[in-house]
Each structure stands twice: as structure tokens, then as C-alpha cells.
C-alpha positions as CSV (number, residue, x, y, z in Angstrom):
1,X,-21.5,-18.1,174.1
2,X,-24.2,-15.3,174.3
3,X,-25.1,-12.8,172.3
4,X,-24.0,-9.1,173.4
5,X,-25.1,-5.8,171.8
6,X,-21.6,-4.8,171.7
7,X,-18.5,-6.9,171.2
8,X,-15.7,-6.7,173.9
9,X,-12.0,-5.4,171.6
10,X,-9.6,-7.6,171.4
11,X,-7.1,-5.1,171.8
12,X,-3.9,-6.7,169.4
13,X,-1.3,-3.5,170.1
14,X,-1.6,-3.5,173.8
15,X,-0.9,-7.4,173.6
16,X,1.9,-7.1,171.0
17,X,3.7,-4.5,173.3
18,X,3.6,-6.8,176.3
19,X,5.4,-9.4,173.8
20,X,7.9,-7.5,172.5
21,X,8.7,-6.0,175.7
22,X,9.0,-9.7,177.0
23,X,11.7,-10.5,173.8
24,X,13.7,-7.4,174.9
25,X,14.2,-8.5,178.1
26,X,15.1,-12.2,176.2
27,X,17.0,-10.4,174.0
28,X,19.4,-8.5,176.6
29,X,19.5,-11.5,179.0
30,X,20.9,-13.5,175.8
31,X,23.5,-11.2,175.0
32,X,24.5,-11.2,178.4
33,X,25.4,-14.8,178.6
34,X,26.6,-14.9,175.4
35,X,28.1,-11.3,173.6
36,X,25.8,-11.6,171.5
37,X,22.5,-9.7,170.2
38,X,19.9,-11.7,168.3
39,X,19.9,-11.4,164.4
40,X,17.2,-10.9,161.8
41,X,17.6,-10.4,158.1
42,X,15.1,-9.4,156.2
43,X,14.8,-9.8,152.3
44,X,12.8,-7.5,150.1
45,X,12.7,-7.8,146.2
46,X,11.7,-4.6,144.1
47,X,10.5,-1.4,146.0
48,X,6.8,-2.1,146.4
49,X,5.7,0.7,148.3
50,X,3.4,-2.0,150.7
51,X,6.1,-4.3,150.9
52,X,8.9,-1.2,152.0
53,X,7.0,0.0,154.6
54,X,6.2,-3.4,156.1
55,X,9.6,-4.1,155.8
56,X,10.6,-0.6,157.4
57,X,8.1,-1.5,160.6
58,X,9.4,-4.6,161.2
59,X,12.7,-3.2,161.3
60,X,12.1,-0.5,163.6
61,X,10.4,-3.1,165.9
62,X,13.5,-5.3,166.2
63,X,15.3,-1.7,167.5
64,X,12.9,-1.4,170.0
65,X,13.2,-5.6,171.3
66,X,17.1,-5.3,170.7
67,X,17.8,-7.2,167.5
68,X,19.6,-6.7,165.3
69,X,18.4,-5.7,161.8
70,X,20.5,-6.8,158.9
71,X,18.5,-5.6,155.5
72,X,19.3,-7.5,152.3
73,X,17.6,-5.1,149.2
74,X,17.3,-7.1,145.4
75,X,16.4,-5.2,142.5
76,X,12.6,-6.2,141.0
77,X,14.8,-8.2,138.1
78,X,16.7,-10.5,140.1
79,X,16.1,-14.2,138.9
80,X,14.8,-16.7,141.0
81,X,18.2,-18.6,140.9
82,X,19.8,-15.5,142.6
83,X,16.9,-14.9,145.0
84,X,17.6,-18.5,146.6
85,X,21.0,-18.3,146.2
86,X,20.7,-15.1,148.7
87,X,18.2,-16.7,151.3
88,X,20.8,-19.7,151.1
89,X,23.6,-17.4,152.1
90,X,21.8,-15.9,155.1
91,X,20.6,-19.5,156.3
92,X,24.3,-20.6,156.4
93,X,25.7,-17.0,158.1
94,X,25.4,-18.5,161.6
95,X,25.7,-14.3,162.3
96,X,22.2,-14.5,161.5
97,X,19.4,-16.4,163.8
98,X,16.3,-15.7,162.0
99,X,15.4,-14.7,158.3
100,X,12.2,-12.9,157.0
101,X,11.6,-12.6,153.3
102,X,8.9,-10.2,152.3
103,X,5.9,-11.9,150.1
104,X,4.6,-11.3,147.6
105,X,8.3,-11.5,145.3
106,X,6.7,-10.8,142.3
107,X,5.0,-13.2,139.8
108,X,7.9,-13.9,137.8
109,X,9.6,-15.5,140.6
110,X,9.5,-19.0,142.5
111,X,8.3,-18.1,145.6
112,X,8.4,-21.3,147.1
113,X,11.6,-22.1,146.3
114,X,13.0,-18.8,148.0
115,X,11.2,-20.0,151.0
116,X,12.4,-23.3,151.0
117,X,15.8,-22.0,150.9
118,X,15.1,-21.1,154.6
119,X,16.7,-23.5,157.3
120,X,14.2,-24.5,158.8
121,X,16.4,-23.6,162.4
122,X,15.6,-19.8,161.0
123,X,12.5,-19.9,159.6
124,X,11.4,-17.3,162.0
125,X,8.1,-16.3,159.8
126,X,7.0,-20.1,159.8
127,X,6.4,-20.2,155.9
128,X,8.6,-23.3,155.3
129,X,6.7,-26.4,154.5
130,X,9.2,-28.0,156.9
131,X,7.6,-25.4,159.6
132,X,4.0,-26.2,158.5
133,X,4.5,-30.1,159.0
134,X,6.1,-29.6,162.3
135,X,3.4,-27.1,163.5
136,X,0.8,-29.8,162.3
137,X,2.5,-32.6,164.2
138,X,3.0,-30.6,167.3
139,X,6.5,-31.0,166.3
140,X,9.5,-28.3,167.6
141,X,9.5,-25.8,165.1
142,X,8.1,-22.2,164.6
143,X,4.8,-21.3,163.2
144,X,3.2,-18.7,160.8
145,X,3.3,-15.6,162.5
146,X,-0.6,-14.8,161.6
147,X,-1.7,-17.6,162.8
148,X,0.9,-17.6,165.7
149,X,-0.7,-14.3,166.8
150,X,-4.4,-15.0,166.7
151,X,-3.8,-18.2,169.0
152,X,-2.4,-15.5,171.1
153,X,-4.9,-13.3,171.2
154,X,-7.4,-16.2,171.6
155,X,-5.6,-17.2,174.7
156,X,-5.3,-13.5,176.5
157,X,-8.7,-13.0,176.1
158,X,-9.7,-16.6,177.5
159,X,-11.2,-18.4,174.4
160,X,-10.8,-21.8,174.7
161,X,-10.9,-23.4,171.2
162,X,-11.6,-26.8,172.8
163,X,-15.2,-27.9,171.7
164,X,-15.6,-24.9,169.7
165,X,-16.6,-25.0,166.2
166,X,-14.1,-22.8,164.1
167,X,-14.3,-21.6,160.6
168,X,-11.7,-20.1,158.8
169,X,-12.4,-18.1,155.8
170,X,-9.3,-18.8,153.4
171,X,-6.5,-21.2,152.5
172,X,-3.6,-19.4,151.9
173,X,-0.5,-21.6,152.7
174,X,0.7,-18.9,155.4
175,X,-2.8,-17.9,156.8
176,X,-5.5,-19.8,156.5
177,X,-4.3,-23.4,155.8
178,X,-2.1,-23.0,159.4
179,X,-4.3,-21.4,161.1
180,X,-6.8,-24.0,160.9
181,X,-4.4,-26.7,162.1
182,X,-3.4,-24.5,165.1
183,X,-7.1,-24.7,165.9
184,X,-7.1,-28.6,165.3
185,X,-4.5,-28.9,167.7
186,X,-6.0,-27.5,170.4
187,X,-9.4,-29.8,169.8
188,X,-11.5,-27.2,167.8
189,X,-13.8,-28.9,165.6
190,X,-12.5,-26.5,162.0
191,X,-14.3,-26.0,158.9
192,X,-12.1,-24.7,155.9
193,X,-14.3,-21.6,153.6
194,X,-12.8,-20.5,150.3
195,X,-14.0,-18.9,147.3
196,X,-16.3,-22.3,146.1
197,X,-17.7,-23.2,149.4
198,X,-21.2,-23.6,148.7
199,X,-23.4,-22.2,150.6
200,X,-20.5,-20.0,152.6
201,X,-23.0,-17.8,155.1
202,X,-24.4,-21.3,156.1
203,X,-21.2,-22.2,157.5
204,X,-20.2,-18.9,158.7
205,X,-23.4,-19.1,161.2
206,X,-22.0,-21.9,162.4
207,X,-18.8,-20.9,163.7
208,X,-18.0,-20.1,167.4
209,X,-14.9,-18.8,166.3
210,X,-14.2,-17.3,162.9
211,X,-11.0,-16.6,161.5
212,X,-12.1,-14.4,158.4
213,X,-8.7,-14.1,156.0
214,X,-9.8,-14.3,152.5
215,X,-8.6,-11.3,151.4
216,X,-12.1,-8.8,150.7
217,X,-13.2,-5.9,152.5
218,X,-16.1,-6.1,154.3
219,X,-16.5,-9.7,152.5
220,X,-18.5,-10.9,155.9
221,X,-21.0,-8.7,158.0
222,X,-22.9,-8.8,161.1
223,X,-26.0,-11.2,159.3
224,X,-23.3,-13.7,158.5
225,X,-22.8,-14.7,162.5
226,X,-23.8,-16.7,165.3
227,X,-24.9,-14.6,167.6
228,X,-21.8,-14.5,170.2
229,X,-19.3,-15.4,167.9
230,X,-15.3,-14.5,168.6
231,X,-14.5,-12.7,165.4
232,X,-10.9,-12.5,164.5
233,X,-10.5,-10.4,161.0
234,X,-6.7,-11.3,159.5
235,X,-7.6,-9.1,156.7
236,X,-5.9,-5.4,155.7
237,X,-7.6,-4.0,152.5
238,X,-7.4,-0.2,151.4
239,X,-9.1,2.5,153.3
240,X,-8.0,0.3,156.8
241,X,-10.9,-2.1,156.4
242,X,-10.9,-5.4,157.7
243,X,-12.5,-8.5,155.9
244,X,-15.4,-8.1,158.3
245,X,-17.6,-5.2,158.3
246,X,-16.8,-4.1,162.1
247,X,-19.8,-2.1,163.0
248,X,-22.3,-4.6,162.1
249,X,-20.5,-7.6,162.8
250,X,-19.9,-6.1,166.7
251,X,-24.1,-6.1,167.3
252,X,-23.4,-9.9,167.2
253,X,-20.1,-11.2,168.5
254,X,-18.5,-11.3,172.0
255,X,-15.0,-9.9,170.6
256,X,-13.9,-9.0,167.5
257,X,-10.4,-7.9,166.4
258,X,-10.3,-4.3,165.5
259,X,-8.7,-3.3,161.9
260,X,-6.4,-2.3,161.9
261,X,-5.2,-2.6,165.7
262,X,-6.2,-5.9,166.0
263,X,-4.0,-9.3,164.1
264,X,-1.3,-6.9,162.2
265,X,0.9,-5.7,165.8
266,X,0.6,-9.5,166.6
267,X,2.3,-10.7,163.8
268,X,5.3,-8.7,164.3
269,X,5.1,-9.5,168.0
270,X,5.1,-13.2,167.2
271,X,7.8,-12.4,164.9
272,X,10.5,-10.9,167.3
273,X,9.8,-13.4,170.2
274,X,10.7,-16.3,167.4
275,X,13.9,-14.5,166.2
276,X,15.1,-14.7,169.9
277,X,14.3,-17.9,170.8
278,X,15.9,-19.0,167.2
279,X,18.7,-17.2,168.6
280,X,19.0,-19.0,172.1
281,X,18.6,-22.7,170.3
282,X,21.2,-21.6,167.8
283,X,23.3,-20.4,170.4
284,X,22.9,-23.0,173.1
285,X,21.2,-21.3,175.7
286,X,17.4,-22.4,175.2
């Protein structure tokens, strides 16, 4: 990779139209055969405004790809008991195909448990540790969505992780942590970065492909990268920042994922093309 003075876009909304687009036409051709329109449920506990409107796009996304939307809405002092008791109901509803519970729940809640309620046949969202060992074996199974839509993005624009030294800036157990084996898998060498990484730019310059999710704004600039790096920035702070200061950091990489514009469409993309083919397995047809 060489340096260029100004990073190509890798352009995350035009892609994640072309997807969704593609899981419409899966969607109708499914219902065709079989009378019957994919399913998503979504679960959302309290009314964080962050957390609504997420919900509310994801929603209006299945509309446009033809799925349906079945919302399930818990007050902010439902136990954990009754939270997994509801995600337990939707994974036995074989009306439903794929379901999405909204993180965070709150702290006073099991998260963990509520995902492991999750069938693994419907865990759409990939945040099942069920999903994560099959994604790390190269088992069937669906992945995170993040991570799921990054490998995309890697893969339109023609980056072959093969080789490649990757570092990935975070850990968390939906971002980060599969990211990195997603990477493995396709024979990057991957470095994990977290908050006690010594040394953290050090490792950061050596990346030819950085996955930067840790969760800071402008956490990583420009200095921090080898020249010609691909730059993908998984963050979303306030203000519509990414994790990576873009205007320094696209003097020094080939492409770099806009913020916001960039990961976030992808994720829903990745989203809506799992629900359907969750829906063809569960019905028979894939």
C-alpha cells in the first residue's frame, strides 16, 4: 500500500442500498414460493431516546426490503426474568424468523442472558455466543452485524485482508472481539488494542488495516498511521464524529470510512439480508 494525499471514501450508504435492495428482491421471491413475508422482531427496554430512534430506522428499513416489523416495547423496570422470558417467546413464534434486541438494556439487567435467550436459528444480530463460536469456526451461523458490514465494505472496495496486518482498536464482545476473528479467518495477521495496550500508537503504525471501535471521538488521528493504511472507523460519538479524526487521518490512508455514512448503513444492511436468509432456512427454501 502507498501513501496518497487523499483517501479514496468508502462510501457505506451506496453499498448498504445495493444490499437491501438485493434482500427485497429475496424477500418477495420468498414470499412467492412460500405466502409468506420474512419476520423481524425487535425488542427495546425503556425509551432511551438513542436506542428509539435506532430502533425506529431499523424498522423503517425492513419496510423498504419487505419484512415484516413486529415491535415488542418493555418498560425500563422490567426484570431480567421477564426480559428473557420475552426473547424466549419470540424465539419459539416460528411467525418470527429473526429477532433484534436493542443493547444497551440498562445496567440493572443481564444482558447476556437476554441474548442467550436468542435461538441461535434467529439470532439475526449475531450477538449469541453460540453465533460468535460458529463465526470463529467458519461454522453455519450468522455473524455480528458490525463486523459483518466492514468485511463487506472491505470486499467492495477490493482489500484483501490476506497478508495484511490488522489492528483492531477494541474488544467489545459484538465489535471488536468478532471483528478480529472475521479478519483471522480470512489470513490477516490481527493485533487486539484496548484501553491497557502499552504503547497503543506503536501498534496502530503498524496496521494495514485498522478497525478503530473503542468508543472515543477522535481517539486516533492522522500521526497514528501507516502511511496507506485502509481505515475503517466503527465508532458514532456526539457531534457525528467518528473514533478517528477524519481530516487528518485522510492525508495518510488509501480509504477511510466516512462518519457517519460509512460502517452504521452497513450494519442494518447486513441486518435485513440475515433476517431473510433466517427466513428461507427456517422455511425450507435456502
Amino acid at each position: 500500500m502507498t501513501q496518497s494525499p487523499t483517501a479514496r471514501l468508502m462510501d457505506g450508504t451506496a453499498l448498504a442500498r445495493r444490499i437491501t435492495e438485493e434482500s427485497a428482491e429475496a424477500a418477495a421471491e420468498l414470499r412467492r414460493r412460500t405466502g409468506t413475508a420474512p419476520c423481524l422482531a425487535t425488542v427495546l427496554v425503556g425509551e432511551d431516546p438513542a436506542s428509539v430512534t435506532y430502533v425506529g430506522m431499523k424498522r423503517a428499513r425492513c419496510r423498504q426490503a419487505g419484512i415484516t416489523s413486529r415491535h415488542v416495547a418493555l418498560p425500563a423496570s422490567v426484570t431480567t426474568a421477564e426480559l428473557v422470558g420475552t426473547v424466549t417467546a419470540l424465539s419459539q413464534d416460528p411467525s418470527v424468523h429473526g429477532i433484534l434486541l436493542q443493547h444497551p438494556v440498562g445496567p440493572r439487567l443481564d444482558e447476556r442472558a437476554a441474548f442467550e435467550a436468542i435461538a441461535p436459528e434467529k439470532d439475526v444480530d449475531g450477538v449469541t455466543t453460540h453465533s460468535f463460536a460458529a463465526m470463529s469456526f467458519g461454522l453455519p451461523g450468522f455473524v455480528s452485524c458490525t463486523p459483518g458490514g466492514i468485511m463487506r465494505l472491505l470486499d467492495a472496495y477490493g482489500v484483501e485482508p490476506a497478508g495484511k496486518r490488522a489492528v483492531v482498536v477494541g474488544r467489545s464482545a459484538i465489535l471488536g472481539k468478532p471483528a478480529g476473528m472475521l479478519l483471522l479467518a480470512r489470513d490477516a495477521t490481527v493485533t487486539y488494542c484496548h484501553s491497557r495496550t502499552a504503547d497503543l500508537a506503536a501498534a496502530v503504525r503498524e496496521a494495514d488495516i485498522l478497525i478503530a471501535a473503542v468508543g472515543r471521538p477522535r481517539f486516533l488521528t492522522g500521526a497514528d498511521l501507516k502511511p496507506g493504511a485502509v481505515v475503517v472507523d466503527a465508532g458514532y460519538n456526539e457531534g457525528n464524529v467518528g473514533d478517528v479524526d477524519f481530516d487528518s487521518a485522510a492525508t495518510r490512508a488509501s480509504l477511510i470510512t466516512p462518519v457517519p455514512g460509512g460502517v452504521g448503513p452497513m450494519t442494518i444492511a447486513v441486518l435485513l439480508a440475515q433476517t431473510v436468509e433466517a427466513a428461507g432456512r427456517q422455511l425450507g427454501t435456502a
